[in-house]
Jmol script that loads the backbone (N, CA, C; Angstrom):
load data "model"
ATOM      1  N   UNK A   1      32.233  -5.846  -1.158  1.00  0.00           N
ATOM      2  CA  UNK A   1      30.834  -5.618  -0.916  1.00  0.00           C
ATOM      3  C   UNK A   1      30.694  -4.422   0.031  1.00  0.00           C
ATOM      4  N   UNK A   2      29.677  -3.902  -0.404  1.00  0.00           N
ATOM      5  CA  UNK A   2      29.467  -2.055   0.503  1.00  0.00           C
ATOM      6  C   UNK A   2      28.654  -2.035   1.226  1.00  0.00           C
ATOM      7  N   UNK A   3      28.706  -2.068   2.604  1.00  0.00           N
ATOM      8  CA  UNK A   3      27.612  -1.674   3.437  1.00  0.00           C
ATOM      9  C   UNK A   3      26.524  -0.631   3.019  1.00  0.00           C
ATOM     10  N   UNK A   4      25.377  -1.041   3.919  1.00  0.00           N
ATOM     11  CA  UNK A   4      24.676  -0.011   3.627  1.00  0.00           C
ATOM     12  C   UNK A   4      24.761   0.735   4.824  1.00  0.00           C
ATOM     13  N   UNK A   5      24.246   1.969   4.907  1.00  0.00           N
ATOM     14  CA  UNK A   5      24.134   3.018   5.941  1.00  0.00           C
ATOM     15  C   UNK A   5      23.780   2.397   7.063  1.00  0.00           C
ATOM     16  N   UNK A   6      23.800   2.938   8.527  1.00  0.00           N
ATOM     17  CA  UNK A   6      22.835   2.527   9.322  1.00  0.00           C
ATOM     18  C   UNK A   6      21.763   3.707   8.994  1.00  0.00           C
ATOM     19  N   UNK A   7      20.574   3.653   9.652  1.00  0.00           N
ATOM     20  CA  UNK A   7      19.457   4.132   9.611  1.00  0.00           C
ATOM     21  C   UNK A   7      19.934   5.370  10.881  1.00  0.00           C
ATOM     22  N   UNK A   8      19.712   6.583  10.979  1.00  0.00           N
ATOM     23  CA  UNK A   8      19.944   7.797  12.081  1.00  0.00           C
ATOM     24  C   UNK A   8      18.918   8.218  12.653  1.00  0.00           C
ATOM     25  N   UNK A   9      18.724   8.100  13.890  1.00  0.00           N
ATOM     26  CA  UNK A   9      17.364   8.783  14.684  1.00  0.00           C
ATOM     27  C   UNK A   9      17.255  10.041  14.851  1.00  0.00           C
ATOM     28  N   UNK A  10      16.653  11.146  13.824  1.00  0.00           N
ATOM     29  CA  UNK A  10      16.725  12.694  14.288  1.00  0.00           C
ATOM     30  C   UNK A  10      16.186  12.702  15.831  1.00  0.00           C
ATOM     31  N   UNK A  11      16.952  14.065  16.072  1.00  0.00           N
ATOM     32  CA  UNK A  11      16.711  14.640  17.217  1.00  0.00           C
ATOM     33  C   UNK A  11      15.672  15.159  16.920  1.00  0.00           C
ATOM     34  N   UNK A  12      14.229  15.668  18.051  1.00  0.00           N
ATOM     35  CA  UNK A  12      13.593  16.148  18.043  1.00  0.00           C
ATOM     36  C   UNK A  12      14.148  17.906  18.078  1.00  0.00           C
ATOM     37  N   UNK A  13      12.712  18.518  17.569  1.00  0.00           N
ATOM     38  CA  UNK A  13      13.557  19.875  16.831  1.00  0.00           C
ATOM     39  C   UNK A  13      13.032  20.616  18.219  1.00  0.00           C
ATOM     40  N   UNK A  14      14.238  21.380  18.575  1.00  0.00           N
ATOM     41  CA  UNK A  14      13.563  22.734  20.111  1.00  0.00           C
ATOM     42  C   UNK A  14      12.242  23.616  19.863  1.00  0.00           C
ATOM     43  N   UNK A  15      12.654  24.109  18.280  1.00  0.00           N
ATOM     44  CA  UNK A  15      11.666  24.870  17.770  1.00  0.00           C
ATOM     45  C   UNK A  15      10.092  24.102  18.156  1.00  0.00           C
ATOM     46  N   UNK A  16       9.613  23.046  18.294  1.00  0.00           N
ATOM     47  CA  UNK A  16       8.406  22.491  17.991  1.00  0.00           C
ATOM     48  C   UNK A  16       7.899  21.579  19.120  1.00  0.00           C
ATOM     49  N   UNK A  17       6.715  22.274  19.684  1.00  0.00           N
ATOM     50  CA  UNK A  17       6.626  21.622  21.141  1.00  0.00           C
ATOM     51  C   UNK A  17       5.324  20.418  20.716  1.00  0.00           C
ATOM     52  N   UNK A  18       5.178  19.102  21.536  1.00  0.00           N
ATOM     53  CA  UNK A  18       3.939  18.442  21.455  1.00  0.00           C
ATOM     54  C   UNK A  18       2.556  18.869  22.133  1.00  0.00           C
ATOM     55  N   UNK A  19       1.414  18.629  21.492  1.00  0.00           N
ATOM     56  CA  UNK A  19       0.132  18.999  22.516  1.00  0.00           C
ATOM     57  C   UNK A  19      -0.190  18.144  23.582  1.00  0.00           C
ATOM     58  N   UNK A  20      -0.950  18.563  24.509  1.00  0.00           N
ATOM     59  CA  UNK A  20      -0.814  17.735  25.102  1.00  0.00           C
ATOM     60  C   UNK A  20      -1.832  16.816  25.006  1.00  0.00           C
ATOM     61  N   UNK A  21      -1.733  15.453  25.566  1.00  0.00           N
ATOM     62  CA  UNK A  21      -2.628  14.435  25.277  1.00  0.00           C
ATOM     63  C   UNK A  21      -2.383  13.678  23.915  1.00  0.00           C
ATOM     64  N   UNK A  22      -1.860  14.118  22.950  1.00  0.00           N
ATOM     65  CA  UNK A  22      -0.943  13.474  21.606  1.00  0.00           C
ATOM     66  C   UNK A  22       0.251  13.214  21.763  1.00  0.00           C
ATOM     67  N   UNK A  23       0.484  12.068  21.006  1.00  0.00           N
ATOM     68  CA  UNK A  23       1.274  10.866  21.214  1.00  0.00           C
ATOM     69  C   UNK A  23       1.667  10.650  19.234  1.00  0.00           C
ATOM     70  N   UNK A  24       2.829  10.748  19.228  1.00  0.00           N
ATOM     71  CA  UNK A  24       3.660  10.214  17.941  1.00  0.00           C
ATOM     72  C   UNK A  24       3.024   9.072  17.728  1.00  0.00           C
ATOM     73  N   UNK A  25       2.871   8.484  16.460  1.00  0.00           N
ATOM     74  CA  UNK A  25       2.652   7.228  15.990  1.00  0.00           C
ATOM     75  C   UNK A  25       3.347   6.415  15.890  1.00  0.00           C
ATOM     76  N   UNK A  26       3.020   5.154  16.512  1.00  0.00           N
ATOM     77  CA  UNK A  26       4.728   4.470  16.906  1.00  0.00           C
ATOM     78  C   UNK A  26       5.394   3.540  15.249  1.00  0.00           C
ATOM     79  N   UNK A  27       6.172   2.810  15.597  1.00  0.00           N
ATOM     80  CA  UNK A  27       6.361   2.025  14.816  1.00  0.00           C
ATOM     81  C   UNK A  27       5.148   0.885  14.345  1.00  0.00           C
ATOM     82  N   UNK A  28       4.937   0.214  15.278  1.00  0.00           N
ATOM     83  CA  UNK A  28       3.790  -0.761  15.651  1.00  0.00           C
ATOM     84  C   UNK A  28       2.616  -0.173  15.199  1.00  0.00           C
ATOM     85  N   UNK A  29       1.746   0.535  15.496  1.00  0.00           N
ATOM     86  CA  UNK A  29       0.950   1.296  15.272  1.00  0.00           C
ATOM     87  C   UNK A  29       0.851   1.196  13.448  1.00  0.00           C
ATOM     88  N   UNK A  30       1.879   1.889  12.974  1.00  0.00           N
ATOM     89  CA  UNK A  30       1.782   1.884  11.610  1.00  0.00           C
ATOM     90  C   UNK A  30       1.955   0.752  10.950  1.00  0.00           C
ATOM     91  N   UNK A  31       2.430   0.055  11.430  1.00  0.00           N
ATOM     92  CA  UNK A  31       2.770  -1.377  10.506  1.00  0.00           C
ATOM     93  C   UNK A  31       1.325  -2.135  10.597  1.00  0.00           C
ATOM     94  N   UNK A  32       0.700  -2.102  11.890  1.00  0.00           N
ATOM     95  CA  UNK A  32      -0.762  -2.210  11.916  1.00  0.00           C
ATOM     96  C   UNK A  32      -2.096  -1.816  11.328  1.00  0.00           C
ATOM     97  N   UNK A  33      -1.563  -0.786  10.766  1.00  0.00           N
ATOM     98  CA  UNK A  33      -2.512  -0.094   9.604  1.00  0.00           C
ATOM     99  C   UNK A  33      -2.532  -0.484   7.944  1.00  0.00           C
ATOM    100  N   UNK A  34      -0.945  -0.801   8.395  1.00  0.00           N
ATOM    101  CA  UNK A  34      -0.910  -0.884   6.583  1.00  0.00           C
ATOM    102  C   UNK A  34      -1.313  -2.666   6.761  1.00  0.00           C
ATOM    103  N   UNK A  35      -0.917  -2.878   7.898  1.00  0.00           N
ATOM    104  CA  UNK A  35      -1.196  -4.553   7.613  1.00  0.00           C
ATOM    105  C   UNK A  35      -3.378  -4.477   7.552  1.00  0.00           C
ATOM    106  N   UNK A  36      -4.081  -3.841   8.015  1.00  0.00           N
ATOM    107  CA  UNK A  36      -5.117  -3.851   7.786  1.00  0.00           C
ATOM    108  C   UNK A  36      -5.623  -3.445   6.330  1.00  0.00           C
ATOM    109  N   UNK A  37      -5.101  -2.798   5.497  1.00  0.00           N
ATOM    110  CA  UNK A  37      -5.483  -1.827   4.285  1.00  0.00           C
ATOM    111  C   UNK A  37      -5.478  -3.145   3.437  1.00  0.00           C
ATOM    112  N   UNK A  38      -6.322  -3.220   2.684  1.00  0.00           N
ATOM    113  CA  UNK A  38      -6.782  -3.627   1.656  1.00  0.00           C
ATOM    114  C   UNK A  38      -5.480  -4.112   0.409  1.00  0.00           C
ATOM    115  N   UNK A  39      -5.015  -5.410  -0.038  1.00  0.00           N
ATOM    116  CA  UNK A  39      -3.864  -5.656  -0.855  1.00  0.00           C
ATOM    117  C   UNK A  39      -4.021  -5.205  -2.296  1.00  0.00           C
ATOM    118  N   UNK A  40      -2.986  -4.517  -2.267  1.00  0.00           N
ATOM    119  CA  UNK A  40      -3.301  -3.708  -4.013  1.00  0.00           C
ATOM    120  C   UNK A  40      -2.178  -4.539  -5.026  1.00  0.00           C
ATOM    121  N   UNK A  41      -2.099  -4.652  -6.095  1.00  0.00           N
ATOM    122  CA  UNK A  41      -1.742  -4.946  -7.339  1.00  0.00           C
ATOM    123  C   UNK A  41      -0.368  -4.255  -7.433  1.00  0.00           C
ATOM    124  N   UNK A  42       0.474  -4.475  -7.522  1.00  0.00           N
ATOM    125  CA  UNK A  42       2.133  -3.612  -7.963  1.00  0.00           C
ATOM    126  C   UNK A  42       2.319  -3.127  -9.139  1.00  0.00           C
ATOM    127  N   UNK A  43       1.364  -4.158 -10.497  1.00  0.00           N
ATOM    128  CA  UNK A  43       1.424  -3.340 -11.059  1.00  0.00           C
ATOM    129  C   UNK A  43      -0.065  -2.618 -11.928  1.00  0.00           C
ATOM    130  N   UNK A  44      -0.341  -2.183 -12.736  1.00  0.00           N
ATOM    131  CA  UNK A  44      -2.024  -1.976 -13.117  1.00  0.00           C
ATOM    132  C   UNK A  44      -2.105  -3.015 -14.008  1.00  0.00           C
ATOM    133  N   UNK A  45      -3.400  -3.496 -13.698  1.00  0.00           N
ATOM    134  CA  UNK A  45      -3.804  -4.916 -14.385  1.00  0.00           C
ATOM    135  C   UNK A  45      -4.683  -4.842 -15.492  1.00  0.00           C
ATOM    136  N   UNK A  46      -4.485  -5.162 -16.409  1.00  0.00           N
ATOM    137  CA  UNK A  46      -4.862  -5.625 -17.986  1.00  0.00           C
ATOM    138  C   UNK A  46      -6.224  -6.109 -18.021  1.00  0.00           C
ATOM    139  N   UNK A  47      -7.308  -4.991 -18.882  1.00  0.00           N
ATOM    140  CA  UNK A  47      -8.674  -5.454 -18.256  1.00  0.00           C
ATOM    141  C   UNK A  47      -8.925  -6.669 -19.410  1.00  0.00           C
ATOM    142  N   UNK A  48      -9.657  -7.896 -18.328  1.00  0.00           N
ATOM    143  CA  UNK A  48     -10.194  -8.946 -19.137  1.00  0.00           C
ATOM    144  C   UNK A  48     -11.115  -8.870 -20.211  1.00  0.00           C
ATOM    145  N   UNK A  49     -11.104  -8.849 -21.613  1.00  0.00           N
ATOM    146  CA  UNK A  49     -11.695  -8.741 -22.623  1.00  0.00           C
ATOM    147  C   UNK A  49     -11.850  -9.921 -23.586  1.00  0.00           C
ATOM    148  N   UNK A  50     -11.557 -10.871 -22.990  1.00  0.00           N
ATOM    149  CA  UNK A  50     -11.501 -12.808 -24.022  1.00  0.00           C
ATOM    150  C   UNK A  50     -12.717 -13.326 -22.864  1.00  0.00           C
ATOM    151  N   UNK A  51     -13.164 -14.338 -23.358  1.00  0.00           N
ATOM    152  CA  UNK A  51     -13.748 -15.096 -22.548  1.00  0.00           C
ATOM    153  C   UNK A  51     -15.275 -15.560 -22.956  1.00  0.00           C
ATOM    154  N   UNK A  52     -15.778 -16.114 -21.256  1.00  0.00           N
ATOM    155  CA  UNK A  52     -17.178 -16.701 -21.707  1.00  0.00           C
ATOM    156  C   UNK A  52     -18.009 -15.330 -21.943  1.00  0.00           C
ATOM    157  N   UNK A  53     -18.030 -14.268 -21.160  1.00  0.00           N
ATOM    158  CA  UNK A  53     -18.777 -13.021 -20.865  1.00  0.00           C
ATOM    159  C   UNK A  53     -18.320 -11.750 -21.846  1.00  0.00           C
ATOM    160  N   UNK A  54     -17.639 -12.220 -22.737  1.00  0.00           N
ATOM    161  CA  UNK A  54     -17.390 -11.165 -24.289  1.00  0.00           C
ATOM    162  C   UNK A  54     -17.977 -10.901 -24.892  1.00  0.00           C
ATOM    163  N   UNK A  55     -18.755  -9.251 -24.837  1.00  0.00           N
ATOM    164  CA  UNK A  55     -19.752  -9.127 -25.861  1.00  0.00           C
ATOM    165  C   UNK A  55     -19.701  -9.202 -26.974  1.00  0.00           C
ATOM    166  N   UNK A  56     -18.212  -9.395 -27.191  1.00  0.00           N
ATOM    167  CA  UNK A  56     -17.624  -9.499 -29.286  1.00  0.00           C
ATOM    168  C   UNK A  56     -18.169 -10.764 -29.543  1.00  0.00           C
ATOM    169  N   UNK A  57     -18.028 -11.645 -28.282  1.00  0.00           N
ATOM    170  CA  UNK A  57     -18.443 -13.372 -28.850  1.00  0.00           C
ATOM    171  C   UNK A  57     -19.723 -13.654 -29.460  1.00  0.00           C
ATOM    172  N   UNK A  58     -19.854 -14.449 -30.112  1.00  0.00           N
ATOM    173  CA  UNK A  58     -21.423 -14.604 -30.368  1.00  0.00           C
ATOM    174  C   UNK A  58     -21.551 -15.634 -29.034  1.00  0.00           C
ATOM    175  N   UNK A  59     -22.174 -15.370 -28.360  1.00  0.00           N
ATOM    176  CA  UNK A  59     -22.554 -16.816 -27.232  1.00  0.00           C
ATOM    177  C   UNK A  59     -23.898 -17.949 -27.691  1.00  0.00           C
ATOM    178  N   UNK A  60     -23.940 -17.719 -29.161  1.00  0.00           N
ATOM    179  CA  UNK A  60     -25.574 -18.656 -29.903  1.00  0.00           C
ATOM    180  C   UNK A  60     -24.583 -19.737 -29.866  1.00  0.00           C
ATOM    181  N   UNK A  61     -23.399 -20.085 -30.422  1.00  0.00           N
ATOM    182  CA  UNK A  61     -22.805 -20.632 -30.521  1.00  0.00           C
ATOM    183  C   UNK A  61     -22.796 -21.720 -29.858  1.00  0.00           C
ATOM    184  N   UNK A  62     -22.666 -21.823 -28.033  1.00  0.00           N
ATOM    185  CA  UNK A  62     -22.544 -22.107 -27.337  1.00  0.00           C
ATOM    186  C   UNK A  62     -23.841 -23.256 -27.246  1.00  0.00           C
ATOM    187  N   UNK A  63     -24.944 -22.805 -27.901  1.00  0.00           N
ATOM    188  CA  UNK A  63     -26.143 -23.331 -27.465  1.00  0.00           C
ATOM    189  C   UNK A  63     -26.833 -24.499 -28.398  1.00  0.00           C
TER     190      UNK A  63
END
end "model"
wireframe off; spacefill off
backbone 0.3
color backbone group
């Protein structure tokens, strides 16, 4: 069985200074966002076309 990698923390680059008063987005921070966002579907969902509300149906039927 094969390990997986560890994960590597880049170094921050010399070339590129921060502004001031801004702050990186932490870990926390982001996991907090996505935990707020709205739950989406994995995969695209199959539009409902059977049923009580089918305009193909006759709904006299029913009555």
């Amino acid at each position: 069985m094969k390990r997986k990698d560890l994960a590597t923390i880049t170094l921050s680059d010399p070339d590129q200074m921060m502004l001031g008063g801004v702050a990186p987005v932490s870990i926390g921070e982001r996991l907090g966002w996505l935990a707020e966002q709205p739950m989406q579907p994995h995969r695209e969902q199959k539009p409902l076309d059977i049923g009580f509300w089918n305009p193909m149906r006759d709904q006299i039927e029913m009555f």
